[in-house]
C-alpha positions in Angstrom: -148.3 -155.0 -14.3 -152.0 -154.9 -14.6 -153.1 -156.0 -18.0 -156.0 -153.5 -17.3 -154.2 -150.7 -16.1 -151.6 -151.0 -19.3 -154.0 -150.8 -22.0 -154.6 -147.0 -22.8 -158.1 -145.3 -23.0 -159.1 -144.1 -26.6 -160.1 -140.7 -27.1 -163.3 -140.2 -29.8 -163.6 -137.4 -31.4 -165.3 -134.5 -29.7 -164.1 -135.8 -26.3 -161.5 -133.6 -24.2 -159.8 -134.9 -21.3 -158.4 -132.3 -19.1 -156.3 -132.8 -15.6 -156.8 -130.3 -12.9 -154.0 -129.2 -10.6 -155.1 -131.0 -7.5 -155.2 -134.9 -9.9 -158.9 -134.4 -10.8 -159.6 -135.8 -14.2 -162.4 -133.9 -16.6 -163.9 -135.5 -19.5 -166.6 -133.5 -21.9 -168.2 -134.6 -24.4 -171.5 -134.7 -26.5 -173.6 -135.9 -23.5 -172.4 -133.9 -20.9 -169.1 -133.5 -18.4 -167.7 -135.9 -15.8 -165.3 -135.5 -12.6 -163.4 -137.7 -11.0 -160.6 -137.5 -8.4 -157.3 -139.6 -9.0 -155.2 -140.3 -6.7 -151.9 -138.2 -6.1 -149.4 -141.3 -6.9 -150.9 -142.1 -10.2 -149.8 -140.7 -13.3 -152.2 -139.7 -15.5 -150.4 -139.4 -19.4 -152.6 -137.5 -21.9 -151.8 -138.1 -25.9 -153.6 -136.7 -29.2 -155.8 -140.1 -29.1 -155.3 -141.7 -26.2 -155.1 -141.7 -22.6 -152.1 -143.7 -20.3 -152.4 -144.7 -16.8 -148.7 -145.1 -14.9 -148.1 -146.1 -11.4 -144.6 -145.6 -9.2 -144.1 -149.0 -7.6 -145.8 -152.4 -7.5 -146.5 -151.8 -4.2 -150.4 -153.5 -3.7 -152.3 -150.6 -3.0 -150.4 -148.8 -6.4 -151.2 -152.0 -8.4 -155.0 -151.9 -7.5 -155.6 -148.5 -7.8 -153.8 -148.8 -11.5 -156.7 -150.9 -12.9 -159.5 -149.4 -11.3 -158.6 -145.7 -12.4 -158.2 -147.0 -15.9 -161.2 -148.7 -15.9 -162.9 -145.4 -14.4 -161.1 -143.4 -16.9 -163.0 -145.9 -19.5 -166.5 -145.7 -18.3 -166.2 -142.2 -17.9 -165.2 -141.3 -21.4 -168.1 -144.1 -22.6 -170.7 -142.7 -20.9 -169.6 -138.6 -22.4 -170.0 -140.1 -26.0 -172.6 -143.2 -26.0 -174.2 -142.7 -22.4 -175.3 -145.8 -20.5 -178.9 -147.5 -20.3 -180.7 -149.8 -17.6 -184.1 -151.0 -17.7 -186.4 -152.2 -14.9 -189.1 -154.2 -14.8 -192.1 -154.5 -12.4 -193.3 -157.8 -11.5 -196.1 -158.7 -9.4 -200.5 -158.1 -9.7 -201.1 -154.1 -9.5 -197.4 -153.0 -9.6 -197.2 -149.7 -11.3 -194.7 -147.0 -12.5 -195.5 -143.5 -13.2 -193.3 -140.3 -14.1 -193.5 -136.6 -13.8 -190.3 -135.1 -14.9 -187.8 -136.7 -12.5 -190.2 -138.0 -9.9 -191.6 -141.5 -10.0 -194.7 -142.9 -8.2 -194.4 -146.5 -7.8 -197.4 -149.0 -6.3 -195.3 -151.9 -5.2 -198.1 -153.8 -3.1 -197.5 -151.3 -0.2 -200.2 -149.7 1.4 -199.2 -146.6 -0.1 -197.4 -145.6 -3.4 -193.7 -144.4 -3.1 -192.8 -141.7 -3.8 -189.0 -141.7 -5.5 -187.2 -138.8 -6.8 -184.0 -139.7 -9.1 -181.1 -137.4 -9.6 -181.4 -134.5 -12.1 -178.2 -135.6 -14.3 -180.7 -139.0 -15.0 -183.1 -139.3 -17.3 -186.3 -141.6 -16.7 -188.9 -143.0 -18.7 -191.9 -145.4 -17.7 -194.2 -147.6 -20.0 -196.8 -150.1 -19.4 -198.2 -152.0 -22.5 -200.8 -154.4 -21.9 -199.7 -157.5 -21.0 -196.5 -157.0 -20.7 -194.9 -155.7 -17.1 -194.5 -151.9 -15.7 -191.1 -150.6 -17.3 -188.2 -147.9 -16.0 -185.7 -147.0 -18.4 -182.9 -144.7 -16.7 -180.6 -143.3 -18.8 -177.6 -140.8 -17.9 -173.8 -140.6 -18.4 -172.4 -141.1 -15.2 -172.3 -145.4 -14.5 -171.7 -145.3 -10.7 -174.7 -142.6 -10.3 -177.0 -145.0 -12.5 -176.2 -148.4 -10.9 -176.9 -146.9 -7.3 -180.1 -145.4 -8.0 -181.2 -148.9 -9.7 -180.1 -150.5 -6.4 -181.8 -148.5 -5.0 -185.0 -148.7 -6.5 -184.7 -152.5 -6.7 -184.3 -152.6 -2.7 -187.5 -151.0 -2.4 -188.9 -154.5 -3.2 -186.8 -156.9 -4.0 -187.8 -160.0 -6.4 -188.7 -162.8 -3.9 -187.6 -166.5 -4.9 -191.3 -168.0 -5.4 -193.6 -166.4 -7.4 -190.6 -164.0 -8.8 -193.2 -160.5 -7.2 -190.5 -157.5 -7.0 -188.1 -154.9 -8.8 -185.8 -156.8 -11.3 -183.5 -155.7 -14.1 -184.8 -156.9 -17.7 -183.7 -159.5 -18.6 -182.2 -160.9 -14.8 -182.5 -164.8 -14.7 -184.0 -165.1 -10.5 -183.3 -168.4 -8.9 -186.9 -170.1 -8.0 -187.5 -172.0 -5.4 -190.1 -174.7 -5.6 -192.8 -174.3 -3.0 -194.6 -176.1 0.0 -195.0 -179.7 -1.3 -198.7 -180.5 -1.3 -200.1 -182.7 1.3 -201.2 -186.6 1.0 
């Protein structure tokens, strides 16, 4: 069995995990409510503190699905109590981030800003303190929504390999090429 899929979820207090008739899973909690579709072979087994995730066979599509529902289950009931954080960081001469609300205007070395407008369930935050890089902190409960729109904001430029210019996650250790080798 999958040593993922066996372990159960714990339920904090002031969490409720509710199943829907059609195998969608609900979990509220101090930071808001999350959905997510299961599908119909796996059992979902709700007890006072903890949540169990069965499958019918070993079958490889029931074995995969096992660990990855669990681990859904998880981040889902994480992100309802403690919520999930990612900060970005600007690098490169004239890179800038600015907020209004939900809408950010970035200067990326383009010939005009862009204009980027994250989801409403996401909360975002900009700083710049000087000398230090442009920051964006996200913040928001839902894991998948918060890692797609940092992908995409890093694609809009990505950190290039030489002079490490671009969007990168704090912290992110880029691989550096060494440049043109200078001439005799």
């Amino acid at each position: 069995m999958s040593r993922i899929g066996k372990k159960p979820v714990e339920i904090p207090k002031g969490v409720t995990i509710t199943v829907g008739s059609d195998n969608i899973i609900t979990v509220k909690g101090p930071k808001g409510e999350l959905k997510q579709a299961v599908d119909r072979d796996i059992k979902v087994d709700i007890k006072e503190t903890s949540v169990e995730i069965g499958r019918p066979t070993d079958q490889i599509r029931h074995r995969a699905m096992h660990g990855l529902y669990r681990s859904l289950l998880s981040n889902m009931v994480k992100g309802v109590t403690e919520g999930y954080t990612k900060k970005m960081e600007l690098v490169g001469v004239g890179y800038k981030a600015a907020n209004q609300g939900n809408v950010l205007d970035l200067a990326l070395g383009y010939s005009h800003n862009i204009i980027f407008e994250v989801p409403k369930e996401l909360k975002v935050a900009t700083s710049q303190e000087k000398g230090q890089n442009p920051m964006i902190t996200l913040e928001g409960s839902d894991k998948q929504l918060l890692g797609q729109v940092c992908a995409k904001l890093r694609s809009l430029r990505k950190p290039e390999p030489y002079k490490g210019k671009g969007v990168k996650f704090e912290g992110e250790v880029l691989r550096r090429k060494a440049g043109k080798a200078a001439g005799k």
